[in-house]
N, C-alpha and C positions, 0 to 999 in steps of 0.2 A: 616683921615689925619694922617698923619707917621710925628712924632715931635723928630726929637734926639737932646738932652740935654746933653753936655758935659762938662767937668770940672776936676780939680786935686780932691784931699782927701780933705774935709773940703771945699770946694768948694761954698755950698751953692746946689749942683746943685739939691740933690734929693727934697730940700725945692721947690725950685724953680717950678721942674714938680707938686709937689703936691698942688702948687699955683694953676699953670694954669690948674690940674681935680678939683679941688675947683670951681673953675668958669663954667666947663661942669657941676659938678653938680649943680651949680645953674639954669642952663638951661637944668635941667629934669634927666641930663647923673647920669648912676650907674658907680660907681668907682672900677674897679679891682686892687689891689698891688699884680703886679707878682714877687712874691721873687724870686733869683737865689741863694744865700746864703746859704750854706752847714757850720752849726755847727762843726770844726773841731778841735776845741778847744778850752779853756775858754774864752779868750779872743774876739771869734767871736760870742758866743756864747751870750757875753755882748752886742756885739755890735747888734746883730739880737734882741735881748729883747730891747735896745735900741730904736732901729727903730718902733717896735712895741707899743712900750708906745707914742713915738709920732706922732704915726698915730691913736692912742686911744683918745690923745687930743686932736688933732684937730675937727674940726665940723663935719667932712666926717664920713661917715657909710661905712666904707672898707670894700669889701670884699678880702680877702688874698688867696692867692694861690703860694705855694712852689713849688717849679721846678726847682731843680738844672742844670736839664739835658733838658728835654724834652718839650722845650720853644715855639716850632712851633706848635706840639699837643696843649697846652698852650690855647696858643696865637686863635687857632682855634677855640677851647672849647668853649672860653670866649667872644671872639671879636664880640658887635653887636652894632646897628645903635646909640642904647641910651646906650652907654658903654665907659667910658674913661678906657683904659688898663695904666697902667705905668709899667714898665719889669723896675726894678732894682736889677741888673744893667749886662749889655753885657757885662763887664770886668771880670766879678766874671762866668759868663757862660759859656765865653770862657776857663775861669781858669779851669774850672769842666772838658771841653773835653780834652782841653791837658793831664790835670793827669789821664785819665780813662786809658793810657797805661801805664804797670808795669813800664819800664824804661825810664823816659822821653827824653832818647836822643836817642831813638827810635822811628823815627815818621813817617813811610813808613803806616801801618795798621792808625796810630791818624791821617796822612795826609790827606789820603782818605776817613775819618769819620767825620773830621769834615770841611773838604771842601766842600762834601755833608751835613751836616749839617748847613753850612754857606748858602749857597747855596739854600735851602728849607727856610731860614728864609726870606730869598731875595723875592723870589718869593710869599711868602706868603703875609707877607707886604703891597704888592701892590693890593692884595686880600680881604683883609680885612677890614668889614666894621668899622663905627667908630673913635674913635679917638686913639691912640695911645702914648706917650709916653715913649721911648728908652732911659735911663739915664745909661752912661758909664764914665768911665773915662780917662781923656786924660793922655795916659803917654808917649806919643810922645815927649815929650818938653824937655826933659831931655839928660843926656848924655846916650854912649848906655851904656846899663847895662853887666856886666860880668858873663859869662853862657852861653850858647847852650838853655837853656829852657828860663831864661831869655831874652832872645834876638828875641827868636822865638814869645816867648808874645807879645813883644811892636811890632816886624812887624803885627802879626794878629791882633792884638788890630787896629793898625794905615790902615790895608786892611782893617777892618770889617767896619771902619767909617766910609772911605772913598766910600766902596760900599754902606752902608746904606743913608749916606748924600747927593748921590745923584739921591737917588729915593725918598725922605725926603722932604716932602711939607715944614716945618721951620728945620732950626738948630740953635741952641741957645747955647753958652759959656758961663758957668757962673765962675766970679773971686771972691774970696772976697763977695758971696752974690750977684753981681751984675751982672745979665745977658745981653748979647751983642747979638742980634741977627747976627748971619753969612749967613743965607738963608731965603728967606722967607717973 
């Protein structure tokens, strides 16, 4: 099953999906954390050690897997019947393909890489056995932002959800801690 879990910064939302593979692993499932998360400086860096400490407290026996880039191999590797995957998060993976072109407002070669790259996540998805949860961030809600690479983020961010949420067995918004289910 394909579960995406959405939410702003602080949201509650990655708590949230690590709820619901807490409960697959009560019913036998192994728990994947597929990082998207590129260390790029101190600050993120805190925040990746962060994340890690508490996924060390909690009950779960994670197994971690780093993937900036290459979330569909991933996802392939990993994905089986008694497996919850959680991918956090498709905002930060999306961030990695846009920047892999030197000039970001250059996006004729990034277009075609990562439209094929969206594109392969799609198809796979619906492929894959197990459970899944997708945890992004919504940054549709906002004004638009100033920039050419800015702007480009929040439409692909706002296409990537829209094509994932509707091959997406639940979709869940989390506010404040408090998840809402929107599908499902």
């Amino acid at each position: 099953m394909i579960h995406l879990v959405l939410g702003g910064a602080r949201s509650g939302k990655t708590g949230y999906a690590a709820m619901a593979a807490k409960t697959c692993s009560e019913n036998g499932y192994q728990c994947v954390y597929i990082a998207t998360a590129q260390a790029l400086d101190d600050e993120m860096t805190d925040r990746i050690t962060r994340h890690k400490a508490d996924r060390e407290a909690d009950s779960l026996d994670w197994v971690t897997v780093e993937t900036p880039l290459n979330l569909v191999e991933t996802l392939s590797e990993y994905a089986r019947k008694d497996r919850v995957l959680m991918v956090d998060c498709l905002t930060l993976w999306l961030t990695n393909h846009l920047m892999l072109e030197d000039s970001p407002t250059v996006f004729t070669d990034c277009d075609r890489k990562w439209s094929a790259e969206k594109q392969a996540l799609l198809s796979a998805l619906t492929e894959l056995p197990g459970e899944i949860y997708l945890v992004s961030n919504e940054v549709g809600c906002g004004i638009v932002p100033l920039g050419e690479i800015n702007r480009r983020f929040v439409d692909e961010a706002g296409w990537l959800h829209q094509d994932i949420a509707a091959i997406a067995d639940t979709v869940t918004k989390v506010i404040a801690g408090i998840p809402m289910r929107l599908k499902g």
